[in-house]
N, C-alpha and C positions, 0 to 999 in steps of 0.2 A: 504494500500500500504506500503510495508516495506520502512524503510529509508536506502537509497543508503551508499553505505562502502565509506567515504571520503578518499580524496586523502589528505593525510595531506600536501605536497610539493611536488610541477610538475615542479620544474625547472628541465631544462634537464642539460647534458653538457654543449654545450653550451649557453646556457642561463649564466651558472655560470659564464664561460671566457668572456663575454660581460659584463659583470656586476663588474667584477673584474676590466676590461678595462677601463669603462667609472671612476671607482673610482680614477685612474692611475694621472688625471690633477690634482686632487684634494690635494690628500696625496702627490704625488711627483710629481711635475711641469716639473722638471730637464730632467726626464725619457720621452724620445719623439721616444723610438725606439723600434712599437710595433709589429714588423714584428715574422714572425714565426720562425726565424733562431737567435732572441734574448735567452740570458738568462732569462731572468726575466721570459718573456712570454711562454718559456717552465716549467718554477717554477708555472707560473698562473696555467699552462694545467694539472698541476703534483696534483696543490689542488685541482683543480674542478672533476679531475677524482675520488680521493677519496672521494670527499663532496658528486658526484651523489652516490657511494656504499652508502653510510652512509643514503640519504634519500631514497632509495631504500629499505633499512632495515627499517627506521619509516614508512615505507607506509605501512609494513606487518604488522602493531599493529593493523590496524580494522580487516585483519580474524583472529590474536590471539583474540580480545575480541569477534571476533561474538562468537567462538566455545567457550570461555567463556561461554556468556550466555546461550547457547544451552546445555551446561553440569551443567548449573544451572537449569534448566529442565530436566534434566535425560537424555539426548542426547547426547547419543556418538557417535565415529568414530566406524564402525564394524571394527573388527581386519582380518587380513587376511586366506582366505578359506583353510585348511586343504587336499592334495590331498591323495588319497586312491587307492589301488589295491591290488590284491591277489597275494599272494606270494605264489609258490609251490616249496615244497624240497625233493627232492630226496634221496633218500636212498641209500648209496653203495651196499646192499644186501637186498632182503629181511629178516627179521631176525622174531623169536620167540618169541621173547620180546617188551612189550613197549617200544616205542623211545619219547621223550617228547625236543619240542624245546620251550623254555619258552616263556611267552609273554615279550617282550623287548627286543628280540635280533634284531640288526641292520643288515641291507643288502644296500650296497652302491653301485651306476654305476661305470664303471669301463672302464680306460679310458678318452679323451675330453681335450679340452684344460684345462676347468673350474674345479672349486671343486667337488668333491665328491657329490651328492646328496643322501641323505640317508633317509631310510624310516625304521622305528622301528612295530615290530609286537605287534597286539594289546592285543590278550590272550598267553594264552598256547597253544601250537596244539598236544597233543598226537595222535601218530599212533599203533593203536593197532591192532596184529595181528589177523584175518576174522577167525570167526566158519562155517563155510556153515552148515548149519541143515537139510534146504530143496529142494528139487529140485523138481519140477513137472511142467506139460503142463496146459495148458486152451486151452479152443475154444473160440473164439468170442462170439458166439452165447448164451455161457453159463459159464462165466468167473469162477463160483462156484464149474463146471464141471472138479474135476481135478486128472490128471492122477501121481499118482509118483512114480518118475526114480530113487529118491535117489539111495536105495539098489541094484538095476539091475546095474547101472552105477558104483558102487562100487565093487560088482562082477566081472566088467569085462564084461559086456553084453553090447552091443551097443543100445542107444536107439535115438528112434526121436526126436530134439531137437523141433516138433510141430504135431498135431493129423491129421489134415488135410491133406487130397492129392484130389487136389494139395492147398499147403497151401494158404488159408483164411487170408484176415487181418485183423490182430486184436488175431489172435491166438499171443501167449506165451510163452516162456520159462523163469520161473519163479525160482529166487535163494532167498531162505529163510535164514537170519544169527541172531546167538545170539545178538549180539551186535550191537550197531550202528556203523555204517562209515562215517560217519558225516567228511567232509571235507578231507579222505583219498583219493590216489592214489590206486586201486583196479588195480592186472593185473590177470586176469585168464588166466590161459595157458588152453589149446583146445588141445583133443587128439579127430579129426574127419576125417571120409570117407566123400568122395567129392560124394556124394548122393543128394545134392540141389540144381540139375543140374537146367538151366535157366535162373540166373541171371549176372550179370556184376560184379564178384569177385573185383572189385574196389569201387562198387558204389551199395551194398547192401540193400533192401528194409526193413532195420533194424532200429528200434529207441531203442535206451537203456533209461531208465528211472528210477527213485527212488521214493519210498513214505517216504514225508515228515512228514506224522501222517495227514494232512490233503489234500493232493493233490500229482498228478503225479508228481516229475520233469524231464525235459527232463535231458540227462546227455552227457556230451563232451566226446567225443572219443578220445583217446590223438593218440593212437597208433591201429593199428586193422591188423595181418597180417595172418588174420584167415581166408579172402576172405568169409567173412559171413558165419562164422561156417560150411564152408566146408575141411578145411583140417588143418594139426596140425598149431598152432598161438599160439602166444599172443594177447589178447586183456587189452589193457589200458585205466580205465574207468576213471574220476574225479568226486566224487562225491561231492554232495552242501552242503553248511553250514550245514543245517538240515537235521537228517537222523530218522525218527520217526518211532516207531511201529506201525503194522497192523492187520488184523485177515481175511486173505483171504483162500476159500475154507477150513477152520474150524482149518487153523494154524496160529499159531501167531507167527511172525517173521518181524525183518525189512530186508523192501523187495527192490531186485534188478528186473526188467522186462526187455527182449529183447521181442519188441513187432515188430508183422508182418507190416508195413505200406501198404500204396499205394504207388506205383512208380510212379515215375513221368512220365508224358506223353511220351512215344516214348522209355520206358526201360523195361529190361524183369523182370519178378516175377522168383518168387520159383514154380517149376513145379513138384518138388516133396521134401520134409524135408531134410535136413542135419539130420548127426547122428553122436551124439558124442559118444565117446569111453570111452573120460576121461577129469574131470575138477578138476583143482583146481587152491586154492584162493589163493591170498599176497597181501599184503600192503607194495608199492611201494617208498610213498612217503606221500604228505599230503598239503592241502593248506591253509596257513593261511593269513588275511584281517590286512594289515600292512598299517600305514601313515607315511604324511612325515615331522616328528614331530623328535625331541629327548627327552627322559627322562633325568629331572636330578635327584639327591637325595635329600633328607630333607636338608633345607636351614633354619638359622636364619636368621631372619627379623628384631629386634631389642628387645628392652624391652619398658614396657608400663610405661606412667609416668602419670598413672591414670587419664587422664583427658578425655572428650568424643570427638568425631570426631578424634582421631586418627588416621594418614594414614602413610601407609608402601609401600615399593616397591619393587620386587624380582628382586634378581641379573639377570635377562636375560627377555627380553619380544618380541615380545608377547608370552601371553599363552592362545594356545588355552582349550577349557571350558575344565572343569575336569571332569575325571574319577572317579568311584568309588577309594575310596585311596589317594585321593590328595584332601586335605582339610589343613587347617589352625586350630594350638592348641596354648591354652593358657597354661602355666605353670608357676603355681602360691603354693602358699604355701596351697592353698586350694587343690593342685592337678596337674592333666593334663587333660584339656578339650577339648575335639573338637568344633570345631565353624561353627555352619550350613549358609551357602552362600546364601542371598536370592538376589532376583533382586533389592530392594530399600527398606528403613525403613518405608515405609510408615504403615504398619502393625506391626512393634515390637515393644514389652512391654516394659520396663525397665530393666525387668530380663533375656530377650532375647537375649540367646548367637548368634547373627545374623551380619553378616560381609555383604559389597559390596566388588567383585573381579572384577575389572576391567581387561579386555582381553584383549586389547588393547594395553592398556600401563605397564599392571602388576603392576598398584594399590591396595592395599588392605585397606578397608575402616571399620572405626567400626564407632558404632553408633553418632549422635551427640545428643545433649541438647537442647531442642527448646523454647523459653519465649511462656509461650501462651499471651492470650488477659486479660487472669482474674492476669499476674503477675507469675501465677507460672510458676516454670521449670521442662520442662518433657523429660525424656531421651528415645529417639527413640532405643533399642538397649541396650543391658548390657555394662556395662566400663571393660574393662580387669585390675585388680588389678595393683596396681602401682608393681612396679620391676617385674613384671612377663614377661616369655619371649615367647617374638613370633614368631612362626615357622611354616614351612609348612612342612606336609611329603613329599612332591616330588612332581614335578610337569613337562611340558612337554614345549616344545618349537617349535617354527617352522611355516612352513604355505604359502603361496606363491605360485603363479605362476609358478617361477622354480619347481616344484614337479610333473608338467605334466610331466612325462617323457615317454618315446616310449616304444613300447612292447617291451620284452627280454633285458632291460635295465639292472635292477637290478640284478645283477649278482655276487657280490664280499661280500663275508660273511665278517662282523667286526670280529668277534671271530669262531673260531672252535667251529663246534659242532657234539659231539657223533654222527658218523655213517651216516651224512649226505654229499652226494660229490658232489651235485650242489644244486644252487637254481637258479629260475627265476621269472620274473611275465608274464604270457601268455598274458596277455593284458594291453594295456595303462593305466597311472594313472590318475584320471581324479579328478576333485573338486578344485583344486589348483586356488585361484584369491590373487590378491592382494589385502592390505586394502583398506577402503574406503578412496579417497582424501578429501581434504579440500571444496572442490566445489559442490562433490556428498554430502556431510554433507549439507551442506549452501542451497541448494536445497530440502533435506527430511526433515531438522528439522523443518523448517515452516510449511510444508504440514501435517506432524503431529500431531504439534501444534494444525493445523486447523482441523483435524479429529477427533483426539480421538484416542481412542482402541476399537471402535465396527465396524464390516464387519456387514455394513447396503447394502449400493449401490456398485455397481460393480465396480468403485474405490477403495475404502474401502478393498476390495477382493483380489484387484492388488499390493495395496499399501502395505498389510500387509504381503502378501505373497514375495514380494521382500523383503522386511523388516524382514523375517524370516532366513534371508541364505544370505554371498555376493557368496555363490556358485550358485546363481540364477539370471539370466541376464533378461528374460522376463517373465512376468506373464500377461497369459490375461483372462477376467474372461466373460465365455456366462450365461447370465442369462438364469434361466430356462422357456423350451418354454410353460409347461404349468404347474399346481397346482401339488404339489406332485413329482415332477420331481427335482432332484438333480442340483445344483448351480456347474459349472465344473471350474474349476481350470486350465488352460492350463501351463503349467512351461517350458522354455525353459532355458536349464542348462547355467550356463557361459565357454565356455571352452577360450583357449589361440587366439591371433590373425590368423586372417586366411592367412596361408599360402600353401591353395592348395585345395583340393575339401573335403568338408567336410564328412565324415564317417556317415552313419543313425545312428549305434550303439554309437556312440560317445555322442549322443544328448538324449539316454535314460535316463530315469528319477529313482536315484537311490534308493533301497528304506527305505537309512536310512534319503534322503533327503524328500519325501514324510512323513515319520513321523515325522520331523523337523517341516515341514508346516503343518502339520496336526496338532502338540501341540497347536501350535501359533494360527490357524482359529478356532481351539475346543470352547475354550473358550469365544470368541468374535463374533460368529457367531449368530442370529437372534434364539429364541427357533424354534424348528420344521422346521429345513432350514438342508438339507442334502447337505455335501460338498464330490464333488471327483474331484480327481488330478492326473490328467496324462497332458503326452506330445502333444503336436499339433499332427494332422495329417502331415505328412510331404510330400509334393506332389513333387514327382520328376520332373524339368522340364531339359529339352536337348533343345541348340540352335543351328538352322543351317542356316551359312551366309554366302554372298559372298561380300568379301571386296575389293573396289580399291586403293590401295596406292597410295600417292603423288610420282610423278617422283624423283627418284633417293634414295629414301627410304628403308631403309632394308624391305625387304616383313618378313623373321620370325620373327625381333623385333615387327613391327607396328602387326602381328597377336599377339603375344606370349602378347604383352599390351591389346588388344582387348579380347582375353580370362579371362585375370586377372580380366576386369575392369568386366565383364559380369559376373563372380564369386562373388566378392565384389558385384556388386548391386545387387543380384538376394539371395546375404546370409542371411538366418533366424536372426544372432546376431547383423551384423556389416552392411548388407547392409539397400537399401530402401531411399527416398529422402532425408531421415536427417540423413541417415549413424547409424541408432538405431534398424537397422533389417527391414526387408523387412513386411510392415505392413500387420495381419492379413483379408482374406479374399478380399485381392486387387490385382485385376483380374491383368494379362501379356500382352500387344499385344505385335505386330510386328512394330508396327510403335514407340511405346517407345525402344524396341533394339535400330533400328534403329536410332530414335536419340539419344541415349548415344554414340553410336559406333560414329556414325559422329563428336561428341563433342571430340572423340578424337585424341592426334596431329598425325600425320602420317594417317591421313584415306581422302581421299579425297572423295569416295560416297561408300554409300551401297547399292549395288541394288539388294538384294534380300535378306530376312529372313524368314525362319520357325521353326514354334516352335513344338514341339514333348513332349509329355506325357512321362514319363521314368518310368520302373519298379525296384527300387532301388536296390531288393533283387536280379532279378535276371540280374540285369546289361543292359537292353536290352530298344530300344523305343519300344514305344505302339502305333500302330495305323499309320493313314496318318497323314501328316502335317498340322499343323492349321494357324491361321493368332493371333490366340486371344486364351490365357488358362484361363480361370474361375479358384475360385478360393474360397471353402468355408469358412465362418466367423470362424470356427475351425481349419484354415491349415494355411500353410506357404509352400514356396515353397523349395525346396532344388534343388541348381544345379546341374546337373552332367555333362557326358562327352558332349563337347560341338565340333562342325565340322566348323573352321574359316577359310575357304577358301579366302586368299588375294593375290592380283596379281597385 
């Protein structure tokens, strides 16, 4: 049982004025007038209010010495979560030449009461102008089978942009390019006869897609005003991080596909090919994966005064972990050294140029000296020569919360850059948490303590994997159901508090955060124990109620709180009995609606509730009403739009 954090002194205010009071006969007899509209006794009220500040302040020395001893065991506070989004930049023209916006330019919101929130890019992004090589059809049937338009379409000959009549899904029209496109803006302008007669010029039975070198990607359609390659457009495609070569139908090319789909129930198909005229390619724009960080530049740190355990601290923190380029050198008369960053000494030599960086606080730690038990001393770690100076080449700041910011946010360029006339981010930034408190520490360091570093038991699984990331709110871990079957990892990301019905896409799992978790279970996971990690199933559930208000009660306030609270408890993060998410695998009825709704003020009964099954993607309920939703040990449920009928 740990030992409780003492209160070193619990007198209160008053306590003090009563104390002060009773001393009043003693020291001055004279003094008999201790009413509240005395001097004196205002003089008493005056010290005891600063005596309570003052032992207010000593009561916080037991969590400064817990987190002490917890960082005498290697335990630290996490530093705050990094948020991330894709920046795309537009181009004022298409141009012939490469356009390069380097890695580190800033893009800030723009706008708000508040500061600036600014998010810096992580690489370079060159956009370089598109070869088109190849153009040719497939059929479904024989994807190898392939027809090519290059030349005919070059000539001036109109061809089908698919083999089939009436077109097949799964048929093709395939664009073959020298080069990758990796993270560009692609607009093909379309010179076509409206020959694809049948479909819904709005809502085309088109999927656009990329090869990554290993796999299809589907690709976002920015712009489409080509009515699915029936008449002259633009089509604006955005293509993914990865753009990898391939070798289809006996060319090799990285390849773009307009692949036929299925329409969705109740829309018409392609009942005979569209036929282009004329295509060609540009590079529009380009997207690059920016955080909400700043760089700074190389920083001196001090000089060493040769002795062991030397600690340093960079002008700004926190910082989050380093990039390739951001490292710590010594400069010494022997030289200029870089210094490799490990997690703790417990493995370096003597001679080992090996540092702790602390992210947190932006401590930078060299090795210490340790007595062993035989007398000698042994240094965990090389010593940095006496006068030599310490330095960092650069390093990065930032992280928080505040970096969630909304789509089309970012918008306001720090600096000009060549040729480019907007930017934005098309979607929300998301990763951003605060550091860890004092209380979330005082609660994991123990658990720790008592664990280890092996993912033995499905705690162990939970523990570690929350332990990998504070951009991770829940981990829940299903052991597997039978021999040979993979140990699953469920992650439920951390986003901002809930302020409204939460987005499916918001709660994906990303996937630089997947490899985060992935380093961390690799190496503490059981030999011959297979780990995978994705997100819960997320079960949409829809509530439908009928509430009576107390007489004389707003009817939209008492529903507009009924909704909220129904939100809150029903939320994967924040809701559930102890308000820490709505717990895996625990079924919904009607009769728990109902009693939260009644618990709250302004509802005087509810006499009716059902609960509805909801399809997230396409916004709609499923099915008749139930009394009760089930609810598998792999889900959670997610709210959506809910019908609070109060009267």
């Amino acid at each position: 049982m740990p030992l409780p954090a003492p209160t070193l002194d619990d007198r209160s205010f008053q306590d003090l004025v009563d104390q002060a009071k009773r001393a009043i006969p003693r020291h001055c007899p004279e003094w008999t007038n201790h009413n509240l509209n005395d001097p004196g006794v205002a003089l008493i009220e005056l010290f005891a209010w600063m005596s309570e500040q003052l032992i207010f302040r000593l009561n916080q020395v037991p969590d400064r010495l817990y987190l002490h001893f917890l960082n005498l065991v290697g335990i630290e506070p996490f530093p705050p979560g990094v948020a991330r989004c894709d920046l795309t930049f537009w181009l004022s023209e298409a141009l012939e030449h490469d356009v390069r916006v380097p890695g580190g330019s800033q893009v800030a919101t723009a706008g708000g009461s508040g500061p600036a929130v600014v998010f810096t890019t992580v690489d370079d992004l060159v956009m370089t102008p598109p070869r088109l090589t190849h153009l040719f059809t497939t059929v479904a049937s024989d994807p190898n089978d392939a027809w090519d338009i290059t030349e005919p379409l070059r000539s001036g000959t109109p061809q089908p942009c698919f083999r089939s009549v009436p077109a097949v899904p799964g048929d093709a029209l395939n664009l073959g390019f020298e080069d990758s496109l990796a993270g560009a803006a692609v607009r093909l302008t379309v010179g076509a006869r409206a020959e694809g007669i049948g479909i819904d010029p709005s809502n085309p039975p088109l999927t656009w897609r990329a090869w990554t070198g290993q796999e299809w990607h589907p690709l976002i359609v920015h712009r489409d005003t080509s009515g699915g390659l029936n008449r002259d457009g633009e089509i604006v495609l955005l293509m993914p991080p990865k753009h990898g070569s391939g070798t289809f139908a006996g060319r090799r090319a990285y390849w773009v596909q307009a692949v036929l789909c299925e329409p969705e129930p109740g829309w018409p198909e392609y009942q005979r090919p569209p036929y282009l005229t004329s295509l060609t390619v540009d590079v529009v724009g380009g997207t690059a994966t920016a955080e909400h960080v700043e760089r700074l530049p190389g920083e001196i740190l001090g000089r060493s005064d040769g002795q062991p355990g030397q600690r340093f601290h960079t002008g700004r923190r926190p910082t989050p972990a380093r990039r390739p380029g951001e490292q710590v050198v010594v400069s010494g008369t022997d030289g200029v050294h870089p210094w490799t960053e490990v997690e703790d000494f417990a493995s370096s030599g003597p001679d080992d140029r090996h540092l702790v960086w602390v992210s947190s606080t932006g401590e930078i730690r060299f090795g210490p000296a340790i007595r062993q038990a035989d007398g000698q001393i042994r240094r965990y770690g090389a010593v940095p020569p006496e006068g030599a100076q310490i330095s960092v080449t650069g390093y990065r700041v930032g992280g928080g919360s505040a970096g969630n910011v909304g789509a089309r946010t970012l918008v306001a360029l720090r600096s000009p850059l060549p040729y480019v006339a907007t930017v934005t981010n098309r979607l929300p930034a998301t990763g951003g948490c605060a550091p860890e408190t004092i209380e979330e520490v005082k609660i994991r360091g123990p658990l720790s303590l008592r664990t280890g570093q092996r993912a033995v038991t499905a705690a162990d699984y939970e523990r570690l994997t929350r332990e990998s990331s504070p951009r991770i709110a829940r981990a829940h871990c299903v052991p597997p159901e039978a021999p040979g079957l993979p140990v699953r990892i469920l992650i439920v990301p951390r986003l901002p508090a809930l302020r409204g019905r939460r987005d499916l896409d918001d709660l994906a799992l990303e996937a630089d955060l997947a490899d985060l978790v992935t380093a961390v279970l690799e190496p503490r996971r059981v030999v011959g124990t297979r780990v995978e990690q994705s997100t819960p199933y997320f079960q949409g559930v829809s509530v439908a109620a009928l509430i009576r208000s107390d007489p004389g009660r707003n009817v939209a306030v008492v529903r507009q709180a009924a909704e909220l609270a129904v939100t809150a408890w029903l939320d994967p993060l924040d809701g559930g009995p102890q308000g820490t998410g709505w717990p895996f695998g625990r079924d919904l009825t009607g009769a728990a609606v109902t009693n939260l709704l009644e618990g709250l003020d302004g509802v005087a009964a509810v006499e009716e509730v059902q609960l509805f099954e909801y399809d997230l993607r396409r916004d709609e309920r499923i099915g008749a009403p139930r009394d009760m939703l089930a609810l598998q040990p792999d889900s959670l449920f997610l709210p959506a739009a809910l019908t609070l009928v109060t009267r």
